[in-house]
N, C-alpha and C positions, 0 to 999 in steps of 0.2 A: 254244837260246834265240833270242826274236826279238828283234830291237833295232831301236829307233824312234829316225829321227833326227829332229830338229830342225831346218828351216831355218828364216834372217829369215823367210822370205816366208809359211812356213808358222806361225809365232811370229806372224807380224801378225796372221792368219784368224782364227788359235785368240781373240788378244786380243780381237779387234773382236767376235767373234760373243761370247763370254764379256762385253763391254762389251753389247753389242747386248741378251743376254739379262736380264742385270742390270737395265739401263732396262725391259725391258717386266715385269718381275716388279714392278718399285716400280710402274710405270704401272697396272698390275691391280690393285694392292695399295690404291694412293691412290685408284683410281677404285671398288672394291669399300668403301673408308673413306666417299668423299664419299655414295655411296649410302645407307648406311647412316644417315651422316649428315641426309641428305636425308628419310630416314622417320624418321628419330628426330623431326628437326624437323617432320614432317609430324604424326606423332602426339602430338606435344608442342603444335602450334597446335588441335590438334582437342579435345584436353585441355585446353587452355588457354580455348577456346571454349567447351568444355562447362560450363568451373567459371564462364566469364562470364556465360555467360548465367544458368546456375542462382543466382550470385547478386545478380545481374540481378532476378531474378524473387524472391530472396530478402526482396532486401532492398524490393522495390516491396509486396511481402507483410507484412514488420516495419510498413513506412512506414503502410500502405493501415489495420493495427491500430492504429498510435499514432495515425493520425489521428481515427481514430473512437473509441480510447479504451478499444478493448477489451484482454481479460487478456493481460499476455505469457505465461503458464501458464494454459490456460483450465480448468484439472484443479481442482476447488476438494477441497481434503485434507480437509474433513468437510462431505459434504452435507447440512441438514437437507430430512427428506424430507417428506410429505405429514401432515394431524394423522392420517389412518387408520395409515399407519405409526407415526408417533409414540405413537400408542397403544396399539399391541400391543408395541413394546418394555417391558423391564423397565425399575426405578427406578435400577438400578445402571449400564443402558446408558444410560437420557436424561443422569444426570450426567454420565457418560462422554461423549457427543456435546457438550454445555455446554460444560464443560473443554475439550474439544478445539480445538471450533470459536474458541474467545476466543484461545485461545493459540495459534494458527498462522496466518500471513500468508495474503492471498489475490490482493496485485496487486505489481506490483514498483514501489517508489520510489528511482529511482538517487540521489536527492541529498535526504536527511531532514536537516531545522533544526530544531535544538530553542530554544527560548525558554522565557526566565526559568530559574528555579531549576535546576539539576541533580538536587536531590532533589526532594520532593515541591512540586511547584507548578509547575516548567516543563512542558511540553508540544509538541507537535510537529504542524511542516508538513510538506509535501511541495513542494518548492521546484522540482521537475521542472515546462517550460513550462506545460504542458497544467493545475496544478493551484496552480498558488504565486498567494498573493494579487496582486491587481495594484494600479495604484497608489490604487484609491478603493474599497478595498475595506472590509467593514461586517465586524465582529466581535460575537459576543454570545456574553460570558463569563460561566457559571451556575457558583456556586458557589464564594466568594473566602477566606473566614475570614482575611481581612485581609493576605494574600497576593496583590499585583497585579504581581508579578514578570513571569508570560505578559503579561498586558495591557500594562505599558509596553515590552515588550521586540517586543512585537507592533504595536504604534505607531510606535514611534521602528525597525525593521529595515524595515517597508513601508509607514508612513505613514498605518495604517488609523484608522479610525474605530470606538472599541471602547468596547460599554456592556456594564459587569460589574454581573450581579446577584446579592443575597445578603442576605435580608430576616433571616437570625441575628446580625449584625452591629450595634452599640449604635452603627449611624453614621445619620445622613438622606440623603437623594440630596444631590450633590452634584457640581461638575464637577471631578477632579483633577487632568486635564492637558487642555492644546489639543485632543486628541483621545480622550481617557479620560475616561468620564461612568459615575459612581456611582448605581445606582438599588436603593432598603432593597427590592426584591421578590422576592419567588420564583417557581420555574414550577412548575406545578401543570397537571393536565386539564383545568380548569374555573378561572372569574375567582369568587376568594373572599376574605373577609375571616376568615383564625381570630380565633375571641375571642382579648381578653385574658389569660382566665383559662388561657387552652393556652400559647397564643404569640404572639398578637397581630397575625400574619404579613400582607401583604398579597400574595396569590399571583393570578398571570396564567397563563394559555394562554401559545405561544411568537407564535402569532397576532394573541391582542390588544393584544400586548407591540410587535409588530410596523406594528400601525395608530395606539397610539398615539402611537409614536415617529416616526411621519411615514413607514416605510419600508415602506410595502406594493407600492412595483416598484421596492424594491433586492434584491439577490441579497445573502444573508448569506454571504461565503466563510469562515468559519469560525465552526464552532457548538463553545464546547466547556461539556463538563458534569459538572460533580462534585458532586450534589445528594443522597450518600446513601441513593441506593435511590428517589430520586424519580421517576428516570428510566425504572423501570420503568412512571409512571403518564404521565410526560411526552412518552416518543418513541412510544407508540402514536395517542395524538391526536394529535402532530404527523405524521406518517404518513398519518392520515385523512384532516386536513386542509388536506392538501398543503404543507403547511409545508418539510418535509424536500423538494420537488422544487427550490429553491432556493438548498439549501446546498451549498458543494462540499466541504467539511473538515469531517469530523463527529472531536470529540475526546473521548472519554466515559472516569470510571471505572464499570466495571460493579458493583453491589456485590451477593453475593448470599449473604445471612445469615438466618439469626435466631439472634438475641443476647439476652442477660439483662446483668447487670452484669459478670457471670464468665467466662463462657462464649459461644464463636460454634458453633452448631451446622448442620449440612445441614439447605437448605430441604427440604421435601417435594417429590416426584417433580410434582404437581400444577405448583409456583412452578417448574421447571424449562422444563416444559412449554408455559409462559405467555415464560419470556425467550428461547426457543427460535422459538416463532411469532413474537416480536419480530424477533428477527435475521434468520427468513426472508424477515420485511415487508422489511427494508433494503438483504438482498442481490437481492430482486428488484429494487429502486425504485437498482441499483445502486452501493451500496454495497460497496467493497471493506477489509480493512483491510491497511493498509502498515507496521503497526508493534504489536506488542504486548507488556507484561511485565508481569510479576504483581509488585502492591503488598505487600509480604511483611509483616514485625512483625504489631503486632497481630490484623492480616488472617489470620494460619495457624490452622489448624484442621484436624484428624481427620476425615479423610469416616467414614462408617459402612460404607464398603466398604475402607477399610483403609489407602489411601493418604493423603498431607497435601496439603490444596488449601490457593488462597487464595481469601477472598469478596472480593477486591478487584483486578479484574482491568482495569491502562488500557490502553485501544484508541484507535488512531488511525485514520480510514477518510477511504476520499476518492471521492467519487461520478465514477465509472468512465463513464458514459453521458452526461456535460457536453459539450456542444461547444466549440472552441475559441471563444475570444473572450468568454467568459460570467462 
């Protein structure tokens, strides 16, 4: 056997070199940690840079749309297309594109106010900067059946200035509040007087309605219209004649029936056709809508393709293409 002795002197060596080695294993140890360290951090700022800048550029890109006012989704979920397409579809598809397009949004509005009623008679803004009335703002409400819930609710929340019209009504013009004015007319395509023997009605354009009430360079920031299917006759002349390039809150029920006493039955492929180039006029002249639901009860009715619609479908839109300050 060999035996190893031990001296102090030798006992110190062994420690010190054993201490000695000990310190440089950690000194490698912490300096191979701070390294690592050091790229982590190094690729954590380049990371960090990259997501700055991306949204950076993100958000100058959000900003650069909301300021111009275009779609945050510019994907519109039913395009109508050209009338050469529209007329080689079937009668089954043009209701199906109707339907569709009434009942799916096409702009986003973060902060919707409704006014007046909860059930049928209130109606809706869009309270986001770019679209909410301001403070001198012009209203013209078509269509009241003795219901002025939206109009004073619309008066008294922004202080507008609002003429409701509704020549079925056993009232005469008259002024109801500070800023609420009652006018017996209707809107029609054309400025006409029905006989007596119909209705007696006195109906305007939304134009001559517009001149005679002194407002031909005010901007109407909300148009809304519940006129029973008149508005099939009434927003294509206003369309023509630039009426609609002034408004920025278009509030409509759409109604699209024919009816007997009994029964509501599907228009023909034809009337479908006709509210269809309608809607194309509004989404080019930008038009978006921010809210929509279908008026149910008596409104339901049997398509002839099998499913139940409604003919009474309200839309709320808000002209997409305004600039700020308008």
């Amino acid at each position: 056997m060999v035996s190893i002795r031990f001296t102090k002197g030798s006992v110190c060596k062994w420690t010190v070199g054993l201490i000695g080695a000990f310190i440089f294993l950690v000194t490698v140890k912490k300096l191979a940690i701070e390294t690592k360290h050091d790229k982590e951090d190094a690729l954590s700022r380049q990371d960090y840079e990259k997501r700055r800048i991306f949204k950076e550029g993100h958000d100058r890109k959000l900003l650069k749309k909301e300021s111009n006012h275009e779609l945050i989704n510019n994907e519109d979920p039913f395009k109508i297309p050209s009338d050469d397409i529209l007329k080689s579809m079937t009668y089954e598809e043009i209701a199906a594109l109707y339907h569709g397009y009434v009942d799916n949004v096409g702009v986003l509005c973060r902060n919707i106010v409704r006014l007046g009623k909860l059930k049928d008679g209130g109606w809706e803004v869009c309270h986001d900067q770019q679209y909410r009335p301001p403070n001198n703002c012009l209203v013209y409400s078509a269509g009241i059946k003795n219901d002025f819930s939206f109009d004073d609710a619309i008066a008294k929340q922004y202080g507008c200035e609002v003429h409701s019209f509704d020549p079925s009504m056993t009232q005469k013009s008259y002024r109801r509040s500070e800023r609420v004015f009652f006018h017996s007319i209707g809107l029609s395509d054309v400025n006409v007087h029905i006989p007596a023997n119909k209705t007696g009605w006195e109906m305007r354009t939304l134009g001559a309605i517009k001149q005679e009430l002194g407002h031909a360079k005010r901007r109407v920031h909300v148009l809304k219209m519940d006129i029973e299917h008149w508005e099939w006759k009434v927003l294509p002349q206003a369309i023509a004649s630039g009426f609609l390039d002034d408004v920025t809150t278009l509030d409509l029920e759409l109604h699209s029936w024919i009816r007997n006493k009994t029964y509501i039955y599907e228009v023909p492929a034809k009337d479908y056709l006709e509210y269809l180039r309608t809607l194309r006029q509004l989404h080019q002249l930008g038009f978006r809508i921010f809210l929509t639901h279908k008026n149910l009860g008596s409104c339901q009715f049997r398509s002839r393709f099998g499913m139940m619609r409604t003919s009474c479908q309200e839309i709320a839109m808000v002209q997409t293409k305004i600039k700020m300050g308008m």
